[in-house]
TORPA-4810 file (N, C-alpha, C, O; in nm, 3 decimals):
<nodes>
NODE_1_2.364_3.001_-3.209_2.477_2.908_-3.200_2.604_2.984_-3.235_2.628_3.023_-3.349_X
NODE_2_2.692_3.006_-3.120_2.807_3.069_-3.233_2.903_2.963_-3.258_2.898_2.843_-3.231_X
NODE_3_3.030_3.064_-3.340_3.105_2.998_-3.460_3.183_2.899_-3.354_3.172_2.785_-3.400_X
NODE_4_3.260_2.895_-3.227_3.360_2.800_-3.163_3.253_2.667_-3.160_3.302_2.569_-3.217_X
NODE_5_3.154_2.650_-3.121_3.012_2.530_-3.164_3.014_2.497_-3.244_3.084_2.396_-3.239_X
NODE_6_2.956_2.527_-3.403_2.972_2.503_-3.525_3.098_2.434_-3.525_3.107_2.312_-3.516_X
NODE_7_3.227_2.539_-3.539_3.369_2.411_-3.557_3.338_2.288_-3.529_3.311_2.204_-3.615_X
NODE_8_3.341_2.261_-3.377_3.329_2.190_-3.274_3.256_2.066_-3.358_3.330_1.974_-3.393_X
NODE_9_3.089_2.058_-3.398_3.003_1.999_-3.467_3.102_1.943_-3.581_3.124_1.822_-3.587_X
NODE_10_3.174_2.057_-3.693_3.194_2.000_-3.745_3.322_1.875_-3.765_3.343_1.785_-3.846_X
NODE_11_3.380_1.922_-3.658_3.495_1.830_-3.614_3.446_1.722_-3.561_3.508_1.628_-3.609_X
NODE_12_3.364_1.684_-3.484_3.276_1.544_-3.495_3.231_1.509_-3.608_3.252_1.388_-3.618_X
NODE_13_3.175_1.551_-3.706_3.097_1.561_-3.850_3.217_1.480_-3.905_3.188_1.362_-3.930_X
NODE_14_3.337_1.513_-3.928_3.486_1.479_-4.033_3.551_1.363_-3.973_3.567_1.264_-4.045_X
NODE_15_3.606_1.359_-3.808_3.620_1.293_-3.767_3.539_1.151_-3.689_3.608_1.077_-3.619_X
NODE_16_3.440_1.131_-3.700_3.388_1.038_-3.663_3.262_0.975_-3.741_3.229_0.857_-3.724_X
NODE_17_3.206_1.046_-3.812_3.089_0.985_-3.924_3.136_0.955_-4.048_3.246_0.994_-4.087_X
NODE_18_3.039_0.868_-4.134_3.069_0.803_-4.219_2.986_0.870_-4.301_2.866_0.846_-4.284_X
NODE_19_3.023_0.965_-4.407_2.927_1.020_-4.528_2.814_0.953_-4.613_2.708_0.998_-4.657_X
NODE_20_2.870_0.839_-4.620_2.842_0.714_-4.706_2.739_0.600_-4.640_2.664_0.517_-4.691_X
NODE_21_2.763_0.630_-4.527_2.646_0.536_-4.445_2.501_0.638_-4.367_2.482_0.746_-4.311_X
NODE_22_2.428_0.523_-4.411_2.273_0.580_-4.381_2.307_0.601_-4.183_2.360_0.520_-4.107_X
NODE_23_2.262_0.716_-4.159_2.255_0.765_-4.000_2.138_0.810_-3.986_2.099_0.848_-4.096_X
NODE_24_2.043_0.829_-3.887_1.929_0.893_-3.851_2.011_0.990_-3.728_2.091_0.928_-3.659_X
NODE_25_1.995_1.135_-3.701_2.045_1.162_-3.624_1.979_1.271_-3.564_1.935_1.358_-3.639_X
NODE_26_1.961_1.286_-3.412_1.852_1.348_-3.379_1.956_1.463_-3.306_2.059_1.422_-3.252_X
NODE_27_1.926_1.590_-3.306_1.984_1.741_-3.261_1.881_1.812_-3.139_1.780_1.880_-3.154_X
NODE_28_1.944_1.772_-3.023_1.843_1.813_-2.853_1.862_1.976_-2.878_1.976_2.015_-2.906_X
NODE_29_1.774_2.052_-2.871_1.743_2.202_-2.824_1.822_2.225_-2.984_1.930_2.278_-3.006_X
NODE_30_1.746_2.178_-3.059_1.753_2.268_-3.213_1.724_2.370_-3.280_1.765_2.406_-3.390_X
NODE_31_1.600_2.452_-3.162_1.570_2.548_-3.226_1.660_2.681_-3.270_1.770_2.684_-3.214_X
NODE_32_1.640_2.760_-3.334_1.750_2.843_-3.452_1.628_2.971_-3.439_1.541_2.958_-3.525_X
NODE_33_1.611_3.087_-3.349_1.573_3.146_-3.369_1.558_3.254_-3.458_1.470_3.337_-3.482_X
NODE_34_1.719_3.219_-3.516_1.750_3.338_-3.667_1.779_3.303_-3.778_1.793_3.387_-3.867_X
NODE_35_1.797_3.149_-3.807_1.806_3.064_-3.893_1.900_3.082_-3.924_1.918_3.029_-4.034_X
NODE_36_2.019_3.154_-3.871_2.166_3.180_-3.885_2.258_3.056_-3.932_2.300_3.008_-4.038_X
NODE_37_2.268_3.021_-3.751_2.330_2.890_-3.746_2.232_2.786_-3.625_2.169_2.805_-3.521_X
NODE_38_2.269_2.660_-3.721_2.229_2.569_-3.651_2.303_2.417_-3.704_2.349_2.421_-3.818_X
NODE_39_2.313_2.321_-3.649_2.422_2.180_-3.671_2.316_2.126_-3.775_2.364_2.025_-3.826_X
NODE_40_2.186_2.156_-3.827_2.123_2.098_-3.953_2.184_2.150_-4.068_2.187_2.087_-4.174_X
NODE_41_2.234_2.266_-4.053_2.334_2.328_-4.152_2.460_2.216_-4.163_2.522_2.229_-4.268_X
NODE_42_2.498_2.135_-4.096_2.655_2.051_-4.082_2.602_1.932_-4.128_2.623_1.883_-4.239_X
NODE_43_2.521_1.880_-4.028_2.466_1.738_-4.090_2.410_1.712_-4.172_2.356_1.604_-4.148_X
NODE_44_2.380_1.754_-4.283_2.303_1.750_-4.413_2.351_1.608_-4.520_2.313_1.592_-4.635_X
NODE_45_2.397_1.564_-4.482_2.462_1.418_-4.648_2.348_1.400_-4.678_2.249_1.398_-4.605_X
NODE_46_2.357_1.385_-4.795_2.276_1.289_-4.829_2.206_1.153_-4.814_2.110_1.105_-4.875_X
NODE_47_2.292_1.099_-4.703_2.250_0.949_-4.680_2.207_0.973_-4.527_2.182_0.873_-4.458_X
NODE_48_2.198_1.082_-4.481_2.177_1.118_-4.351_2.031_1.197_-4.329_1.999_1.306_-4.377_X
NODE_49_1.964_1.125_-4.257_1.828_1.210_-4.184_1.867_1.233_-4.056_1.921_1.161_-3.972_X
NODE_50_1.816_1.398_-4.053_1.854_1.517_-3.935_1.754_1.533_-3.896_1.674_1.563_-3.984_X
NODE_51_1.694_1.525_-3.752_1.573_1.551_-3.682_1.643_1.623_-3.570_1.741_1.583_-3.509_X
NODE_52_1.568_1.755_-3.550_1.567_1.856_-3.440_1.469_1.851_-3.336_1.352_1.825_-3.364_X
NODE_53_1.502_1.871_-3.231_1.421_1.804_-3.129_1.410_1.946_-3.006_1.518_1.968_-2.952_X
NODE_54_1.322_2.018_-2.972_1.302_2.069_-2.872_1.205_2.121_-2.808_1.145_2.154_-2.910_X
NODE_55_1.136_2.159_-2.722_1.050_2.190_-2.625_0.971_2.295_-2.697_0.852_2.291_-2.664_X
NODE_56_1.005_2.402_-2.798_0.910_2.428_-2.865_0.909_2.453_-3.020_1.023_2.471_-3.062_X
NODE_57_0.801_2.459_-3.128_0.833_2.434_-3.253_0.840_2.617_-3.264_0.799_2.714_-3.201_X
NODE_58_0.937_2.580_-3.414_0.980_2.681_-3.525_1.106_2.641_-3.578_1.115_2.521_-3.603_X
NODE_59_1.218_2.721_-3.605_1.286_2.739_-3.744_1.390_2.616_-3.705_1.470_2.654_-3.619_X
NODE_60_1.409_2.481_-3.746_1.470_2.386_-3.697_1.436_2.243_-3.620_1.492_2.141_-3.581_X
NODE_61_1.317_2.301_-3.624_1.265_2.220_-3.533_1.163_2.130_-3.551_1.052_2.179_-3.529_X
NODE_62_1.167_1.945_-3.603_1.072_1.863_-3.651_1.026_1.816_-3.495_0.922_1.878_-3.475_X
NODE_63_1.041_1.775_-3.436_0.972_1.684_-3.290_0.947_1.757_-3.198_1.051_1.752_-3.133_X
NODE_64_0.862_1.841_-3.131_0.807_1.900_-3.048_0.813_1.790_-2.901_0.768_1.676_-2.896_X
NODE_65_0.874_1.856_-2.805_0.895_1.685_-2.693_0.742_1.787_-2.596_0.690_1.883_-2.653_X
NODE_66_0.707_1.754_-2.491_0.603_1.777_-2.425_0.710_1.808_-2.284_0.664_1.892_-2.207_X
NODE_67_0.828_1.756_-2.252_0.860_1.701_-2.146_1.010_1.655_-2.152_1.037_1.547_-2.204_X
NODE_68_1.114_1.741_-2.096_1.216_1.777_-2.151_1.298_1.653_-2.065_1.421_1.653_-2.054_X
NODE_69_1.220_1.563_-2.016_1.321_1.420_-1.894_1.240_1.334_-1.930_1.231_1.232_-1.861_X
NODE_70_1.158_1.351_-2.049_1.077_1.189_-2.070_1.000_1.222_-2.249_0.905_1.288_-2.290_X
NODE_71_1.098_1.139_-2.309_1.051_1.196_-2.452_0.994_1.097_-2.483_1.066_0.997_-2.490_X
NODE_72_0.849_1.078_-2.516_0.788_0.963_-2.522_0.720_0.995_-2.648_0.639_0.919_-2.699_X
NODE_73_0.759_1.127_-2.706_0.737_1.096_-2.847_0.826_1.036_-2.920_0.796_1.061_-3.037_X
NODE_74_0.960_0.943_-2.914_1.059_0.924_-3.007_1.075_0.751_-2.897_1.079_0.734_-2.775_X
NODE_75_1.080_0.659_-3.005_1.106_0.491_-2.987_1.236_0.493_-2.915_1.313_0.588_-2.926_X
NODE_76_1.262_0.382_-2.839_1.375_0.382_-2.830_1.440_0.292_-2.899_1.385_0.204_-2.966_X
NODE_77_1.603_0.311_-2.885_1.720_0.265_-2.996_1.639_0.308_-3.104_1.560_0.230_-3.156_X
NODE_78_1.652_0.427_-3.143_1.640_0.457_-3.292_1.676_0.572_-3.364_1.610_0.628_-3.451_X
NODE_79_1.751_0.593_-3.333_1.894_0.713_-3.370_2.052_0.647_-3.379_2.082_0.575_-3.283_X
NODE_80_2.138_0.663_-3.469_2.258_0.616_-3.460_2.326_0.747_-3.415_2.439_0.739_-3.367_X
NODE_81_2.270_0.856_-3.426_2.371_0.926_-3.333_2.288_1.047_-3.243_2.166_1.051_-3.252_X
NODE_82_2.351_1.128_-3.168_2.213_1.212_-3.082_2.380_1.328_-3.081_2.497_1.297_-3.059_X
NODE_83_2.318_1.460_-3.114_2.373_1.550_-3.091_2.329_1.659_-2.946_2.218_1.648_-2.893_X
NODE_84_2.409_1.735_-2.909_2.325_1.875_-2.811_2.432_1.983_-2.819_2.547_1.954_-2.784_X
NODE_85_2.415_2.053_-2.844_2.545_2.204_-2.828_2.449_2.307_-2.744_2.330_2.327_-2.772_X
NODE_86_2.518_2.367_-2.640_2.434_2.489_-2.582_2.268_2.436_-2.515_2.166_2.504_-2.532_X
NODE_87_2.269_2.337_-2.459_2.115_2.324_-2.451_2.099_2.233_-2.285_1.991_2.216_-2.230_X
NODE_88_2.225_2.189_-2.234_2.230_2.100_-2.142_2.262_2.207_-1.964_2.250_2.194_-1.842_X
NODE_89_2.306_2.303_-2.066_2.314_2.404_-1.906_2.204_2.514_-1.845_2.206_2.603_-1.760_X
NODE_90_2.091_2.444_-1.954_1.950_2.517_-1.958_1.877_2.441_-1.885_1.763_2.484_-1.868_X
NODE_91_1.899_2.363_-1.844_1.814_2.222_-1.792_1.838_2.186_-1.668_1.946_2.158_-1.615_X
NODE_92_1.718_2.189_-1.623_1.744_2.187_-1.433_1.837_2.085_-1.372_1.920_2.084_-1.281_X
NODE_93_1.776_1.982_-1.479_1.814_1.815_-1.440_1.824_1.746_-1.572_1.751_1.673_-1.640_X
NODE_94_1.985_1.815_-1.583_2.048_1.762_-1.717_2.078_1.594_-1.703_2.077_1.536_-1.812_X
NODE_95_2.097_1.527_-1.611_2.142_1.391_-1.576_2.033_1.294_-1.655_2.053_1.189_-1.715_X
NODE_96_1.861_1.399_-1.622_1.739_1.303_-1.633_1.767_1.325_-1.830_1.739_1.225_-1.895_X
NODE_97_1.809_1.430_-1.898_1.822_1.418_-2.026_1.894_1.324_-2.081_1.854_1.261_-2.178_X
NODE_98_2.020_1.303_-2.021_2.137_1.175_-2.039_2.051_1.066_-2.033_2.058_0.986_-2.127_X
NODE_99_1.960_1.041_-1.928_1.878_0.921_-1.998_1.822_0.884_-2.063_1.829_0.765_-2.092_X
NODE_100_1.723_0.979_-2.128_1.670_1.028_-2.281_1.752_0.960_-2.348_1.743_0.840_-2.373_X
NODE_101_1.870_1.065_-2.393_1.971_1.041_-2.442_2.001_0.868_-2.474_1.987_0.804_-2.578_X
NODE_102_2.045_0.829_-2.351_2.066_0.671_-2.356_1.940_0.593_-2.419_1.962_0.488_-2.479_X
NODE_103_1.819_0.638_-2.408_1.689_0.562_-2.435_1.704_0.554_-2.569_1.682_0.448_-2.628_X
NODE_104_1.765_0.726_-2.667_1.724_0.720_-2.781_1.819_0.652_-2.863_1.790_0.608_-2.975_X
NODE_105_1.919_0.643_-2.818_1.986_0.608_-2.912_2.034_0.480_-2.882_2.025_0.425_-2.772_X
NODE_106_2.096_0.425_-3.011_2.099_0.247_-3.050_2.227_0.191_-2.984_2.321_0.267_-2.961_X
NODE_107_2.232_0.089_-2.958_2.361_0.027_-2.925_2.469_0.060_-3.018_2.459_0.044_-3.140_X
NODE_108_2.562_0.103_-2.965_2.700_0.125_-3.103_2.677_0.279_-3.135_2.761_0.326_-3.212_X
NODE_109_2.577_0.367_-3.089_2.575_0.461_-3.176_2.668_0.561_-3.088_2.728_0.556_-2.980_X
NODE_110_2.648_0.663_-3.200_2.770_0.789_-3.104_2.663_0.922_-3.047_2.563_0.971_-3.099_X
NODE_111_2.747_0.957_-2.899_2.654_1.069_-2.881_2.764_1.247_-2.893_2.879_1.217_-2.861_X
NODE_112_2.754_1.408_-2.927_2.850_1.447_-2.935_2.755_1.591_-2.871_2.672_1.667_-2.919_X
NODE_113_2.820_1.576_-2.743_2.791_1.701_-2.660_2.862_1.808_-2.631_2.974_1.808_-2.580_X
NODE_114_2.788_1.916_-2.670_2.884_2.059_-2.594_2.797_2.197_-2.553_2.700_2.255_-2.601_X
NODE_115_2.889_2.217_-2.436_2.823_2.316_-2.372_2.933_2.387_-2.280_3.038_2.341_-2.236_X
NODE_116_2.879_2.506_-2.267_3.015_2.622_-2.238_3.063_2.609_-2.073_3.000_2.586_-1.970_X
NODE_117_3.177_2.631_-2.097_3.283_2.616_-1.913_3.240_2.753_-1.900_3.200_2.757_-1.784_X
NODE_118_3.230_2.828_-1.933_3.241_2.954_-1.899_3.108_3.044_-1.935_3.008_2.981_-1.970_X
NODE_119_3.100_3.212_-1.926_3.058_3.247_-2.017_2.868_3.350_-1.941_2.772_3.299_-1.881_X
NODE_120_2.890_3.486_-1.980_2.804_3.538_-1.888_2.620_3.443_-1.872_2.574_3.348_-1.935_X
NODE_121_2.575_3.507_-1.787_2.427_3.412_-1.778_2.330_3.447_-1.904_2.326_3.559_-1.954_X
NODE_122_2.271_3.364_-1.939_2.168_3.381_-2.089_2.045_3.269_-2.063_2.032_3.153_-2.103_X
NODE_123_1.956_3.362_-1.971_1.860_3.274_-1.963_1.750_3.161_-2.070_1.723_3.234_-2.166_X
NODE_124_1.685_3.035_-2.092_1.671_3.027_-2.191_1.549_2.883_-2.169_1.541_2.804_-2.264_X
NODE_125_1.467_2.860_-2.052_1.417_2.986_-1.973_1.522_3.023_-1.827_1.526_3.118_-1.750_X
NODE_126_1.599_2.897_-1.837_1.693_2.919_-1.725_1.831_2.874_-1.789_1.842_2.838_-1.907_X
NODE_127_1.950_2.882_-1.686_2.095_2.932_-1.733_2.107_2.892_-1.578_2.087_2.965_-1.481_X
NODE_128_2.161_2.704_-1.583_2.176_2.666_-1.443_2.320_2.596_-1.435_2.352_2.541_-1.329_X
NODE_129_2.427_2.597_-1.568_2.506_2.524_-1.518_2.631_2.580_-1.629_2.616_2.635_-1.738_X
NODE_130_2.749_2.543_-1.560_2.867_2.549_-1.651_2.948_2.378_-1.644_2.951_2.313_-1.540_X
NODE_131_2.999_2.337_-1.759_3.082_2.212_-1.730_3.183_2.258_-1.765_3.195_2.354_-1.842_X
NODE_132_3.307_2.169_-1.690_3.447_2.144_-1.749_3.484_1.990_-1.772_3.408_1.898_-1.743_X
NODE_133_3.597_1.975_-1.822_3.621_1.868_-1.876_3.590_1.741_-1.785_3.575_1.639_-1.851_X
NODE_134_3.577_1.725_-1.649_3.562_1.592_-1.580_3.421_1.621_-1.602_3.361_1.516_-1.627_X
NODE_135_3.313_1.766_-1.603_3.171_1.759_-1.585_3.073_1.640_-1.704_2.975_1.571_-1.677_X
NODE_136_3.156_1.657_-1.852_3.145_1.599_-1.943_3.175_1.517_-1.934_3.076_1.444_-1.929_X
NODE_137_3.286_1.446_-1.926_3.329_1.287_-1.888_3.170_1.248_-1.745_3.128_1.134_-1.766_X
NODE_138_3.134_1.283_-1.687_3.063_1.247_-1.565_2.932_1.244_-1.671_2.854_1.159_-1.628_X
NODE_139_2.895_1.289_-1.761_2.788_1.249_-1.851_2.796_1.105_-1.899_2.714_1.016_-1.879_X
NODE_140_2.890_1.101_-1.953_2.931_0.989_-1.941_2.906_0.819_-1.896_2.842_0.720_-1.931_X
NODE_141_3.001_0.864_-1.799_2.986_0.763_-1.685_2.823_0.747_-1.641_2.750_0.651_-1.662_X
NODE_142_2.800_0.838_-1.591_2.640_0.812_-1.572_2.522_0.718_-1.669_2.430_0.644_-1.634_X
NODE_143_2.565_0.751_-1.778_2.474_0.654_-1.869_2.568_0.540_-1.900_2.515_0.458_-1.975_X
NODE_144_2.711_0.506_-1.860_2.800_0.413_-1.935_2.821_0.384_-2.033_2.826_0.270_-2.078_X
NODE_145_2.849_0.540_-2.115_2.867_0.524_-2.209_3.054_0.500_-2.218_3.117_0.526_-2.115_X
NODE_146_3.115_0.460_-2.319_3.228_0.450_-2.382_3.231_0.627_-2.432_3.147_0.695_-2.490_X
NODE_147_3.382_0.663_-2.372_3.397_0.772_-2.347_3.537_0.808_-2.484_3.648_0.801_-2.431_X
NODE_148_3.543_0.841_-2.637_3.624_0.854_-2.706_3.737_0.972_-2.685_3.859_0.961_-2.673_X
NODE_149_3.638_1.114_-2.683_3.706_1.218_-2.699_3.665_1.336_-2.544_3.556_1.304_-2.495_X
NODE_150_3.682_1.367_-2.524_3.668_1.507_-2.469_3.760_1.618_-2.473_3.869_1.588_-2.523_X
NODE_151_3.744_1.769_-2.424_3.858_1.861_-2.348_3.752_2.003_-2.370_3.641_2.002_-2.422_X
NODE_152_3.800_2.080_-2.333_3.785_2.213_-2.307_3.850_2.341_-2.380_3.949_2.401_-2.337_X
NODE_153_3.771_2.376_-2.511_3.852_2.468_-2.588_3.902_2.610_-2.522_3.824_2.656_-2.439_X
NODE_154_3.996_2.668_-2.544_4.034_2.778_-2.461_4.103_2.888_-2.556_4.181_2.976_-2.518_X
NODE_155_4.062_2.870_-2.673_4.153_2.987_-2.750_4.045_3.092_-2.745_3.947_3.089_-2.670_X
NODE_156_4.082_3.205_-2.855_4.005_3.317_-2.862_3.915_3.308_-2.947_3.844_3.408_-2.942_X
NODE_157_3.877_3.218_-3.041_3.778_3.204_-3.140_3.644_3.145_-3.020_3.532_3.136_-3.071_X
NODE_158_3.654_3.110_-2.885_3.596_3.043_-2.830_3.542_3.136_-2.747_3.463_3.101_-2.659_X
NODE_159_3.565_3.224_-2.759_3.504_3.364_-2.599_3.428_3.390_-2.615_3.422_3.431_-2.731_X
NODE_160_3.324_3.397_-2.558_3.340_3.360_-2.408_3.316_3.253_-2.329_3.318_3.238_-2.207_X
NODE_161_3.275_3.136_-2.479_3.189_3.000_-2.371_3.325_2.929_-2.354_3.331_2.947_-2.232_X
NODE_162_3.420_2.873_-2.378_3.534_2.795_-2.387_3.467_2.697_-2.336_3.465_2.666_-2.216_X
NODE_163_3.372_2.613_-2.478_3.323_2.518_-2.462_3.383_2.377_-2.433_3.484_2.351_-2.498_X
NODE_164_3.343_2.292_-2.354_3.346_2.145_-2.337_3.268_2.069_-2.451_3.157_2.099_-2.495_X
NODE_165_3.314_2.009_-2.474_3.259_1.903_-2.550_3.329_1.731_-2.475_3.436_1.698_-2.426_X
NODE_166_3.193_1.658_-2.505_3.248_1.539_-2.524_3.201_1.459_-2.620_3.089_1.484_-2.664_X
NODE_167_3.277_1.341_-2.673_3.216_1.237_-2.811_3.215_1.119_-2.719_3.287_1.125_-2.619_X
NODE_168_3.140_1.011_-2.741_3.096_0.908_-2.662_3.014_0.791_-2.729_2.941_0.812_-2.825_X
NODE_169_3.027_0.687_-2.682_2.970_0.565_-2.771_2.863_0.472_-2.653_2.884_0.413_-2.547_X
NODE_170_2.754_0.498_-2.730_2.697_0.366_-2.624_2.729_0.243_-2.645_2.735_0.200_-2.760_X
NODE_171_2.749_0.183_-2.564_2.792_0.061_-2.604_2.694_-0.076_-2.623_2.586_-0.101_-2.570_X
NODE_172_2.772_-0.151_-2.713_2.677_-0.234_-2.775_2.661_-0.404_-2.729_2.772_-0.438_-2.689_X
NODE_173_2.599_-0.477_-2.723_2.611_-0.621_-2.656_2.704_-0.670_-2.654_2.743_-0.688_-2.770_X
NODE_174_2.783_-0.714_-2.571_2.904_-0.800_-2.556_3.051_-0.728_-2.639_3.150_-0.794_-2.671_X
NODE_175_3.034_-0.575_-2.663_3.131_-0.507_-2.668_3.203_-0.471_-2.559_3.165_-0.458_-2.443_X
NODE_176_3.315_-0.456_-2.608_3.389_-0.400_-2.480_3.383_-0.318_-2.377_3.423_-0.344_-2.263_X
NODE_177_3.323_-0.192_-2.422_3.238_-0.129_-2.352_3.150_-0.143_-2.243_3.146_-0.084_-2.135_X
NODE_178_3.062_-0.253_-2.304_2.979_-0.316_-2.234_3.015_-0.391_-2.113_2.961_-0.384_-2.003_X
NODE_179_3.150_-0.489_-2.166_3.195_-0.603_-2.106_3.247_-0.540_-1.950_3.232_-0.587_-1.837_X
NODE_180_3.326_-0.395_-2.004_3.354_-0.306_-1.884_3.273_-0.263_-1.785_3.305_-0.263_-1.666_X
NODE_181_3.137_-0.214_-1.843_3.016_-0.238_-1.732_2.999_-0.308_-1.680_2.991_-0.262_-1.566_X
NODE_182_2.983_-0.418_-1.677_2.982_-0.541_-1.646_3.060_-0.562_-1.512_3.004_-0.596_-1.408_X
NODE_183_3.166_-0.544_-1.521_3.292_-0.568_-1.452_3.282_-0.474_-1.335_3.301_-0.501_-1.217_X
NODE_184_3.250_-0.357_-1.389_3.242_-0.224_-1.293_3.132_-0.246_-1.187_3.143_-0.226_-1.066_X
NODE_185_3.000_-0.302_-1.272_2.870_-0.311_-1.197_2.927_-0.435_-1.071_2.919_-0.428_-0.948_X
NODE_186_2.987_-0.551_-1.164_2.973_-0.649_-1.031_3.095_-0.619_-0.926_3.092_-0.685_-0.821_X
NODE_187_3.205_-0.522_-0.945_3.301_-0.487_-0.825_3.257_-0.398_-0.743_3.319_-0.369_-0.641_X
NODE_188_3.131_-0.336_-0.779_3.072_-0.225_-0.710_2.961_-0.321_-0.639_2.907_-0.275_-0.539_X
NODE_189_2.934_-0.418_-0.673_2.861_-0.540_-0.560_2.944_-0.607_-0.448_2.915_-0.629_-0.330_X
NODE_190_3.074_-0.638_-0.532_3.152_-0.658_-0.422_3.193_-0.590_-0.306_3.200_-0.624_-0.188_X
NODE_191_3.222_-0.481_-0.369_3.235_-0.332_-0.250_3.149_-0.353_-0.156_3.174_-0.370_-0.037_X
NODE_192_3.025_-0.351_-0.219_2.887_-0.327_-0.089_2.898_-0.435_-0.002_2.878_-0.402_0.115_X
NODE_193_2.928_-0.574_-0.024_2.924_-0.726_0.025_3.051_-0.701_0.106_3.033_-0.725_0.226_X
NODE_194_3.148_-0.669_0.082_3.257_-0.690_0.192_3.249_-0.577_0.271_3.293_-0.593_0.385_X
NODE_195_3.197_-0.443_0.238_3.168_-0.336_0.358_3.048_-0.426_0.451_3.066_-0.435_0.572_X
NODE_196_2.933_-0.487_0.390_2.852_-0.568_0.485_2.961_-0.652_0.605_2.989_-0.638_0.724_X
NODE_197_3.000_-0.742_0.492_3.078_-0.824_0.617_3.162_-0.794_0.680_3.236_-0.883_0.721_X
NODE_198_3.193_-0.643_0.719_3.337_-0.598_0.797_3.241_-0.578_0.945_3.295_-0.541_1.049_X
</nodes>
């Protein structure tokens, strides 16, 4: 994990969590092959349980998944928040993880993704994608989630990934969020109904 990630983590960590409130929070592609760095190092409170989650066990790593688009070892809604840094441009069919994603976690909870715009190939077992700032927002949208923060770091502490990140909220029953789905889903019915009747 390098150091422009870490920040990143911890600037979600300060700005958006609550120290003081109990979180369960699960970390996609946790493993830490050098035990250097990893976001279990950030999320640690005390009122907070950190579960690492990835495809194979060692240093970081409590949930072993079988099946990197269908985690049917973990309930759904039962995480208040779901982290990933570096792990989404490894993945053939990052979209089918976003649903994971959406499965695991609870109404209201927050999700805080990042992964590099840039940055030479590092296979891991594969190295299939770069995002920029609309790629992350399109995570997003796809699961409907409520979209808080995003952008694209670009200084020099960041070279070579000049990571994307985005922060995001699933949204919860009859929240606004929600209410916006809603709205979106049935004008996108309308669309289809008046292209019928033309």
């Amino acid at each position: 994990m390098h150091k422009s990630s870490m920040m990143k983590m911890e600037y979600f960590k300060e700005s958006y969590l609550n120290k003081n409130e109990e979180l369960k929070i699960l970390d996609i592609g946790s493993f830490d092959k050098t035990g250097d760095y990893n976001y279990g190092q950030i999320l640690n409170e005390k009122k907070w349980s950190y579960t690492g989650l990835d495809l194979r066990d060692g240093n970081n790593v409590d949930i072993v998944i079988e099946n990197a688009y269908d985690w049917k070892e973990i309930d759904e809604n039962s995480y208040d928040v779901v982290v990933t840094g570096q792990a989404l441009e490894h993945m053939e069919f990052f979209w089918l993880a976003m649903e994971q994603i959406d499965k695991v976690l609870k109404p209201g909870g927050l999700c805080c993704i990042i992964v590099p715009s840039t940055g030479p190939i590092h296979k891991n077992p594969y190295d299939c994608y770069r995002f920029n700032e609309d790629g992350v927002r399109s995570l997003a949208k796809y699961v409907k989630f409520e979209i808080l923060e995003s952008g694209t770091t670009t200084d020099e502490i960041s070279d070579p990934w000049h990571d994307s990140f985005l922060i995001a909220q699933k949204p919860s029953p009859g929240s606004k969020g929600e209410l916006k789905n809603r709205i979106n889903d049935l004008e996108q019915k309308m669309d289809l109904i008046l292209e019928k009747l033309q």
